[in-house]
KEROTOR-187525 format. One record per residue (C-alpha): x, y, z; residue number from 1. Coordinates in Angstrom, 2 decimals, padded with zeros to 5 digits. Layout:
<nodes>
- xx/yy/zz/num
- X/Y/Z/NUM;
...
</nodes>
This chain:
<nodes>
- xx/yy/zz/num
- 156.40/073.16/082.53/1;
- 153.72/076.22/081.62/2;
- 154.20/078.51/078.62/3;
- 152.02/081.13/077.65/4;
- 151.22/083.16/074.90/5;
- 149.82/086.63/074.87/6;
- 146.32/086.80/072.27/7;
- 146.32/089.29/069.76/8;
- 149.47/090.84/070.97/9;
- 150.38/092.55/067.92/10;
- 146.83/094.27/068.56/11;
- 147.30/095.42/071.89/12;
- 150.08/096.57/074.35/13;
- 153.17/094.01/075.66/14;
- 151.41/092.61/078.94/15;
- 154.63/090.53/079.50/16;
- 155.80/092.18/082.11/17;
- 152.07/092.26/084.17/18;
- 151.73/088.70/083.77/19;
- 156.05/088.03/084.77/20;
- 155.02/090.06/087.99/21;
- 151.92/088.10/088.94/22;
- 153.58/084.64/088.06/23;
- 156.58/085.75/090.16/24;
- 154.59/084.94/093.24/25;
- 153.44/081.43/092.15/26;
- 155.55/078.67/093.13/27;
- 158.24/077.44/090.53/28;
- 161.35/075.16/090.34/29;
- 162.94/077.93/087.58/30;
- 161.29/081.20/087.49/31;
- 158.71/082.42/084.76/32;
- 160.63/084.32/081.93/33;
- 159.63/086.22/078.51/34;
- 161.32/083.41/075.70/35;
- 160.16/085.03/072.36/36;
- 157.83/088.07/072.23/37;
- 155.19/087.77/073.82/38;
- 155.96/084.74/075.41/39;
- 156.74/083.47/078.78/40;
- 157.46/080.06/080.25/41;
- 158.11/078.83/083.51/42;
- 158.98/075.27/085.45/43;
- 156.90/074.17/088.20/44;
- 157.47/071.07/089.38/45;
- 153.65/070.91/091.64/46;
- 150.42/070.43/090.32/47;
- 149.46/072.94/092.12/48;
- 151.92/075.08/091.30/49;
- 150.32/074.58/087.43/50;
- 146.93/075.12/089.06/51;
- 148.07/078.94/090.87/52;
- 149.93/079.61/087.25/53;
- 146.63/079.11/085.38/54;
- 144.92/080.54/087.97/55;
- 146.96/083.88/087.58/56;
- 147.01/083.80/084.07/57;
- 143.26/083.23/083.66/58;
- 142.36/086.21/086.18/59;
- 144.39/088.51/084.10/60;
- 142.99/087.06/080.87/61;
- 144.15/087.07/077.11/62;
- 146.90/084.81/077.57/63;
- 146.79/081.01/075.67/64;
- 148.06/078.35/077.84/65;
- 150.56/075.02/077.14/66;
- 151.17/072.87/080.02/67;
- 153.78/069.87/079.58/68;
- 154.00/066.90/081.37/69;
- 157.15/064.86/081.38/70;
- 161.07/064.41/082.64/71;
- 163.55/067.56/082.26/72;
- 167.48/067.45/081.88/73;
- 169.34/067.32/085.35/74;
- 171.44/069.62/086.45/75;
- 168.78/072.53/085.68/76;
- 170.44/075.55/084.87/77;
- 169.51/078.78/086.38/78;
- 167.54/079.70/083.82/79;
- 164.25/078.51/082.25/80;
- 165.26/079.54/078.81/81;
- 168.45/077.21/079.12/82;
- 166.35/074.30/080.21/83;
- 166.14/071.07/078.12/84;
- 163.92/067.90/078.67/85;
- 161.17/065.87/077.60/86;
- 158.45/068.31/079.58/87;
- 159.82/071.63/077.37/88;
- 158.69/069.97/074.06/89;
- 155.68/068.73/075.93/90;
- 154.83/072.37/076.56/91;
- 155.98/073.42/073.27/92;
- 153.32/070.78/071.89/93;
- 150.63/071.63/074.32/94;
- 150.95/075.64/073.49/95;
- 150.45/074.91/069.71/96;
- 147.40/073.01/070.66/97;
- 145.68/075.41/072.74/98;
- 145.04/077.50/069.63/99;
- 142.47/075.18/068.57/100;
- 140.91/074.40/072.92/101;
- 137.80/075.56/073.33/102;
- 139.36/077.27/076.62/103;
- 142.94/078.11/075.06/104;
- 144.96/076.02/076.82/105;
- 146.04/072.42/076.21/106;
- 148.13/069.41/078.17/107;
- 150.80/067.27/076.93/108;
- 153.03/064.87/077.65/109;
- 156.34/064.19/077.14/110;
- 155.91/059.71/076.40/111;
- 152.87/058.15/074.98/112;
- 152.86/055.90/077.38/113;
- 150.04/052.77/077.40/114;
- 146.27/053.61/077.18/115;
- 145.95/054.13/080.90/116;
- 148.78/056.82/080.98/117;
- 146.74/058.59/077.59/118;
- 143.53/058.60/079.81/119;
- 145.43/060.31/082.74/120;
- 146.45/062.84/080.63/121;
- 143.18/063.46/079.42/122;
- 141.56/063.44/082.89/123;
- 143.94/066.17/083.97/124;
- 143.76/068.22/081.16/125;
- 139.78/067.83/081.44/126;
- 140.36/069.15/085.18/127;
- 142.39/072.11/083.98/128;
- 139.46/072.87/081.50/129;
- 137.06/072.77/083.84/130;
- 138.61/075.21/086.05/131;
- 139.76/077.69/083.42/132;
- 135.80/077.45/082.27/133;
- 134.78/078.42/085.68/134;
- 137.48/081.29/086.70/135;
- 137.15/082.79/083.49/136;
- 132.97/083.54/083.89/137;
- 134.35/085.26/086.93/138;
- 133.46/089.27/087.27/139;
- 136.08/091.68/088.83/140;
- 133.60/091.80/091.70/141;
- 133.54/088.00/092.40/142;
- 137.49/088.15/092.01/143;
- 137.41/091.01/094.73/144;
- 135.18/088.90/096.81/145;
- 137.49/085.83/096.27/146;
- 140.54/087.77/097.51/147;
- 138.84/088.78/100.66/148;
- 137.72/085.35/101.49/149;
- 141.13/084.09/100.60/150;
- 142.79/087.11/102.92/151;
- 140.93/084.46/105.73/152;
- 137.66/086.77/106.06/153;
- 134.47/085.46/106.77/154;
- 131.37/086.29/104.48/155;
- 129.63/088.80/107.23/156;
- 133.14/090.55/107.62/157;
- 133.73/090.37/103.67/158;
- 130.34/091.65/103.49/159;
- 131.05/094.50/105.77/160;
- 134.78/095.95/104.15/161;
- 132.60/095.33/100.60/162;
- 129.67/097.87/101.78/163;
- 126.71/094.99/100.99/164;
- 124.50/092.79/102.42/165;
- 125.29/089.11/103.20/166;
- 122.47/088.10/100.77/167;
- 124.29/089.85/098.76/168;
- 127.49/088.26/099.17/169;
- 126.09/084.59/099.14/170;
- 125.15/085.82/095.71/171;
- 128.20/086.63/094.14/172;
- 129.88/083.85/095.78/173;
- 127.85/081.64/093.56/174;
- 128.14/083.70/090.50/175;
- 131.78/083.32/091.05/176;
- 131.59/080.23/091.31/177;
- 134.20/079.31/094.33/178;
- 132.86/075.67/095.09/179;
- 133.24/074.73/091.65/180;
- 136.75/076.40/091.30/181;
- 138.21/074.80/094.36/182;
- 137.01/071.62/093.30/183;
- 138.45/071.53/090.31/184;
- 141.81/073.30/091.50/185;
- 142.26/070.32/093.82/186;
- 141.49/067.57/090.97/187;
- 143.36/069.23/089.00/188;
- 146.26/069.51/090.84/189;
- 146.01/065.81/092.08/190;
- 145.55/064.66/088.61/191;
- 148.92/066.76/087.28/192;
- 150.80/065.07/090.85/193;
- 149.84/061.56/089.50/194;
- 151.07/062.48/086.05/195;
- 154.36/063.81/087.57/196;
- 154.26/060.48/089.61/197;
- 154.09/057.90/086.59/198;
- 156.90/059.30/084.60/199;
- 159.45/059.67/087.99/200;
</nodes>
């Protein structure tokens, strides 16, 4: 379950509807909807579905993050908003949190569970830190880079539709920090899979 919050909204324009249109393409088990304000929430039942979500949500920036771990009701409704279960109050927990994260965003989980199940939790959220930490040093160029590479480009022929060098490339490729990113996607996302795992 991810909710998130729009910073300072009261500040700046309603970027609801930007970030409802970029989450509509990340995988979901109900889709991402505006709950109160400036607020939208979504259910994803993947870890890496959490990891694209943050992903998203980091790249368009200004948005505080609550992940929750845990069980929901069954039968879902067709609607997030109407959805009830031990993962929404996780969420709910985990967004209230994230005020005080040093990356705004914040995991919880639905049952205490034993001291190995707290450590999980901790682990994955520590994943999800690291890659927020990383995407968000990321420039527009290295994003534009990232979504050539992505597109299934190589570096010479990113290089090429970019109009640089190859040095220069390599460059931004490590300012952007892509080794470090995908890394800590895929921990991430194995980390949230275990979580998902333990309480099934």
């Amino acid at each position: 379950m991810v909710i998130a919050d729009q910073v300072d909204s009261r500040a700046g324009s309603d970027r609801v509807p930007e970030a409802l249109a970029v989450l509509s393409g990340v995988e979901h088990v109900l889709p991402y909807e505006r709950t109160a304000g400036d607020e939208v929430q979504g259910l994803v039942g993947t870890g890496s579905g959490v990891v694209r979500a943050v992903t998203a949500l980091t790249r368009l920036e200004g948005w505080r993050i609550g992940v929750g771990a845990g069980l929901v009701d069954e039968p879902l409704p067709d609607s997030t908003r109407a959805a009830r279960g031990e993962a929404y109050l996780a969420a709910r927990t985990a967004i209230d949190c994230a005020r005080r994260s040093p990356v705004a965003l914040s995991l919880a989980a639905g049952a205490v569970g034993d001291a190995a199940y707290r450590d999980l939790v901790e682990d994955a959220e520590t994943a999800l830190w690291l890659l927020r930490s990383t995407l968000a040093r990321r420039s527009p160029e290295g994003w534009e880079l990232m979504d050539l590479l992505d597109s299934g480009l190589s570096n010479a022929q990113a290089a090429d539709r970019l109009g640089v060098s190859p040095s220069a490339v390599s460059q931004r490729l490590r300012r952007a920090g892509r080794i470090e990113a995908e890394r800590a996607a895929r921990l991430a996302g194995r980390l949230l899979d275990r979580l998902s795992e333990v309480r099934a």
